[in-house]
N, C-alpha and C positions, 0 to 999 in steps of 0.2 A: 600718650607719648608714642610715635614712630618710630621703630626701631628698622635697622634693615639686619634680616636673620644671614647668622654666615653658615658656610654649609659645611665645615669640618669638623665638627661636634660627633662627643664619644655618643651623646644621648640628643643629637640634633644638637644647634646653636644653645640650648638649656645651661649645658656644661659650660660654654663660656660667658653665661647672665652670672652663673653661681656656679662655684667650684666643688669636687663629690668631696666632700668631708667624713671624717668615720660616720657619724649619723646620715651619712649618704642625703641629706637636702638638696635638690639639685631642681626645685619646682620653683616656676619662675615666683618672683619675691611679690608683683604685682598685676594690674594689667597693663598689656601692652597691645602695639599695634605694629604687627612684625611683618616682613617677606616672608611668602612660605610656598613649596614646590616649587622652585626656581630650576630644582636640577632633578625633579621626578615628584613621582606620590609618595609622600612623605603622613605621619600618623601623630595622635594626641592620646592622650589620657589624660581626663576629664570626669571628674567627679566620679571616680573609679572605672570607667571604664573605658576603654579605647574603641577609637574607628578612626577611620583610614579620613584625610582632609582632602575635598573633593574638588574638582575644578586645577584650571595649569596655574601656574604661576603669577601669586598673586597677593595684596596685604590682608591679614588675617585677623579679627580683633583676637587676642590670648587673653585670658584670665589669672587673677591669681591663684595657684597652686598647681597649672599644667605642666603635663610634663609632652616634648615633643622629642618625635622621632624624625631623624633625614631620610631621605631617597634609600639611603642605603641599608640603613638598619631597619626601615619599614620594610624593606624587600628581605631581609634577612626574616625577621620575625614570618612575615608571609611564609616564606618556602621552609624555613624550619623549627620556627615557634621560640626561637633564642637569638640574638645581636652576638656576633662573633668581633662584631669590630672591635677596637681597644684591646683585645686580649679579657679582658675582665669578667667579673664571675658576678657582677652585683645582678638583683631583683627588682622588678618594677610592682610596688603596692598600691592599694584602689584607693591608699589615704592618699597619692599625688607628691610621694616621697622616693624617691630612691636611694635604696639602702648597700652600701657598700659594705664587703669585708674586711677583716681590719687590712690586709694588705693595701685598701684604700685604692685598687683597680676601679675603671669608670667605666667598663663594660656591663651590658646591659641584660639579663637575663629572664624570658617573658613565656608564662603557664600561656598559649595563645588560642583560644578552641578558635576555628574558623568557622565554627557555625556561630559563633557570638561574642557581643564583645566587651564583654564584664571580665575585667581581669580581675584572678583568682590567685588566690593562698596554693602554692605548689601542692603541700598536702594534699589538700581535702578537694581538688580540681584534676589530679593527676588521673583517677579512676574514674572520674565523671568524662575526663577528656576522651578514655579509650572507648568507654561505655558507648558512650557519643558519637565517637569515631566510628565504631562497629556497627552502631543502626544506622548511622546513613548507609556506611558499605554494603549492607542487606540489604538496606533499601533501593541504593543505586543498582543490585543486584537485580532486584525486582522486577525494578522498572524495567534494567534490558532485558531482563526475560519475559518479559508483557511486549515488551517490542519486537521484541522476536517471534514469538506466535502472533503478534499480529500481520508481523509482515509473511510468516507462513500462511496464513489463513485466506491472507489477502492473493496470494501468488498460487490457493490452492481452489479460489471462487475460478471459475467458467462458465461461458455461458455458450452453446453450440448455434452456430446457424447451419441452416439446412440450404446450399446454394445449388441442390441439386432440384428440389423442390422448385427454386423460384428459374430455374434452368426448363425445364418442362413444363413449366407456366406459358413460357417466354413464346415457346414455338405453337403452343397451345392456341397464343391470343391472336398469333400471329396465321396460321389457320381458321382461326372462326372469325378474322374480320374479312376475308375470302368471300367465306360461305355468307357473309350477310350482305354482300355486295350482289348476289344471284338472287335475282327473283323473276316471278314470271313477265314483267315488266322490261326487260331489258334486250337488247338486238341479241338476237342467237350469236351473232359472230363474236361481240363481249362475252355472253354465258358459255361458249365454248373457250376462250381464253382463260376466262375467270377459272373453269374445272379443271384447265391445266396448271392453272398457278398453282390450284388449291391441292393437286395430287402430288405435286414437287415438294411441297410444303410441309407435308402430310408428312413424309418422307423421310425430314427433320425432326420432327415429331415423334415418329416411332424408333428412330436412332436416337433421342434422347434419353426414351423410357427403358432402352433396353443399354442403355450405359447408366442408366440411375439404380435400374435393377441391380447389374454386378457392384455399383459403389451401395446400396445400403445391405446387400448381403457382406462385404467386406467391411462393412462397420460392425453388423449384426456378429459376423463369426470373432471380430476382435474383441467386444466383450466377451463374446463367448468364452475365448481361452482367459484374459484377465482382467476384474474389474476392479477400476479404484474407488472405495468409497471414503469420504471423509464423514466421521462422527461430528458431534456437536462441540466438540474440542479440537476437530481441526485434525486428528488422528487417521493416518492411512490404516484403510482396512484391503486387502487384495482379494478376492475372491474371482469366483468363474462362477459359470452355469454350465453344468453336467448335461450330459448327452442325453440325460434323460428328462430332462427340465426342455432343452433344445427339442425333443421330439413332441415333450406333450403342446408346446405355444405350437408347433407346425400342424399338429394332427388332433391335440386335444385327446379328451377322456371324458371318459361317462364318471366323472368323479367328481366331488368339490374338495379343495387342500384349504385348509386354515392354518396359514403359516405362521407361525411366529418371530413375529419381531419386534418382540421386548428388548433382544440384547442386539447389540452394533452388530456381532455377525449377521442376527438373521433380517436386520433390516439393508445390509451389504447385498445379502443374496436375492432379497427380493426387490431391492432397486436395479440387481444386473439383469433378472430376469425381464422385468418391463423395459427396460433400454433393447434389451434383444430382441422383445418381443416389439417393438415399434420400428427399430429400423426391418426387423424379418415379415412384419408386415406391409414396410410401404414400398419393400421389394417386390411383393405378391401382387400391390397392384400397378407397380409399372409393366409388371409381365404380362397383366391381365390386359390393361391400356394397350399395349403393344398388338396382341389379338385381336382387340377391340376396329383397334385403326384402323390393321389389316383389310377388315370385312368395309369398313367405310370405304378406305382406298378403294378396296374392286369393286363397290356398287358407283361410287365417284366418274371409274373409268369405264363401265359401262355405259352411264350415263352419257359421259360424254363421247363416247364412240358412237354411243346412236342419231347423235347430233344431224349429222348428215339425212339420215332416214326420215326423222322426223319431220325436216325440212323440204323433202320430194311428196312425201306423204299430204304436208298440206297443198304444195303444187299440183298436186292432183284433185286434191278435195276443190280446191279452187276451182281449176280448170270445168271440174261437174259441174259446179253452179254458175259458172258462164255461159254453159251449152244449154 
């Protein structure tokens, strides 16, 4: 039978199938074939236990002995685990009865755990509810704080590029495709062009290595003063490398150290030390580079200052073996 469900019901349209009587029977008397969520998400109890009836507005088969809740009272039960509407004090039990006090009020009163949906004896439900209630909130506690270190973790990973490095590359490649363009094969008036590109170039070259020297010393002395280390939990460690740590990577010692790092400080300290020790070395060789160049540059512009010489000199050798 087709029924269309109304929606002004103390315990959903139920209360108007059957009225609350002191033994509170208010479960439909048979099955039916009813409207249901017409004006929201509206809920059942079913062979003891309730859930929420899914999809909009729509016919529903009911069973004998459900009891149904409207839009409102299923919102009510949701946000505070009891039907405020009617005024009433009654209980909803998992036999599919609702049972009224004798004042014979039709409100609806529901043990509701929202992690499940076995409706329960207030008693013996009431301590399992809080219990319940408590480990998820640990557990939800948990969770954000597992998401929290991870997103600390995540925002404390880096990874360093060195663009000073591929900066002094640059002028590097850009010089020795110069110098491969000179061979003995070529008109002197190109080999003497070519030595001039390649000294101007040069140039650039040694102005890069001496701007890379002061930027990996200005890394090198910033660990110096303070380094961060993160542990394998993500934990800041601060530490430095002492003056005396700084002198021996510059100058060394007739010594060998076995440091220890067992514990997060001492593997702090000896990761600050090789960070300093790497950028304080790839300072040493941009200064050495720099020297290096130098001495190329002036045998470069000798070379090519002789140019001219070289080229009377064969005029002459020539001319001998003409004569």
């Amino acid at each position: 039978m087709i029924r269309v469900a109304h929606t002004d019901g103390t315990a959903y349209n139920v209360l108007n199938y059957s009225h609350a009587y002191a033994n509170g029977n208010v479960a439909l008397n048979g099955d039916e074939n009813a409207l249901v969520n017409e004006l929201g998400n509206e809920s059942i109890v079913r062979n003891g236990k309730w859930m929420l009836i899914p999809g909009g507005a729509h016919f529903e088969n009911l069973k004998k002995g459900d009891i149904i809740f409207n839009a409102q009272q299923t919102s009510e039960l949701i946000n505070s685990g009891h039907v405020t509407s009617g005024g009433g004090h009654a209980r909803a039990y998992a036999n599919g009865t609702v049972g009224a006090y004798a004042g014979g009020n039709s409100g609806v009163y529901l043990n509701w755990d929202k992690n499940r949906t076995q409706v329960g004896n207030q008693s013996t439900s009431s301590s399992s509810n809080s219990t319940t209630t408590d480990k998820n909130t640990t557990s939800v506690k948990k969770n954000t704080d597992t998401v929290n270190d991870n997103t600390e973790k995540v925002k404390k990973s880096t990874k360093v590029y060195d663009w000073v490095e591929i900066r002094i590359k640059h002028w590097s490649d850009q010089v020795q495709k110069i110098a491969d363009k000179i061979t003995d094969y070529i008109k002197k008036s190109l080999k003497t062009s070519l030595l001039k590109q390649q000294i101007r170039k040069m140039n650039y070259e040694i102005g890069s290595n001496q701007k890379g020297a002061k930027t990996y010393m200005k890394k090198a002395n910033s660990i110096a003063n303070e380094y961060t280390y993160y542990n394998s939990d993500g934990e800041e460690i601060k530490t430095n490398v002492s003056k005396k740590y700084q002198k021996l990577v510059q100058k060394g010692a007739y010594r060998i150290e076995d440091m220890d790092t067992t514990t997060d400080a001492g593997k702090a300290l000896a990761e600050a030390i090789d960070q300093y020790k790497t950028y304080y070395d790839k300072a040493q060789d941009c200064k050495q580079a720099v020297v290096d160049l130098k001495k190329e540059q002036m045998e470069l512009f000798e070379q090519w200052a002789n140019m001219p010489t070289e080229k009377a000199e064969k005029k002459i050798c020539h001319g001998r073996f003409s004569s």
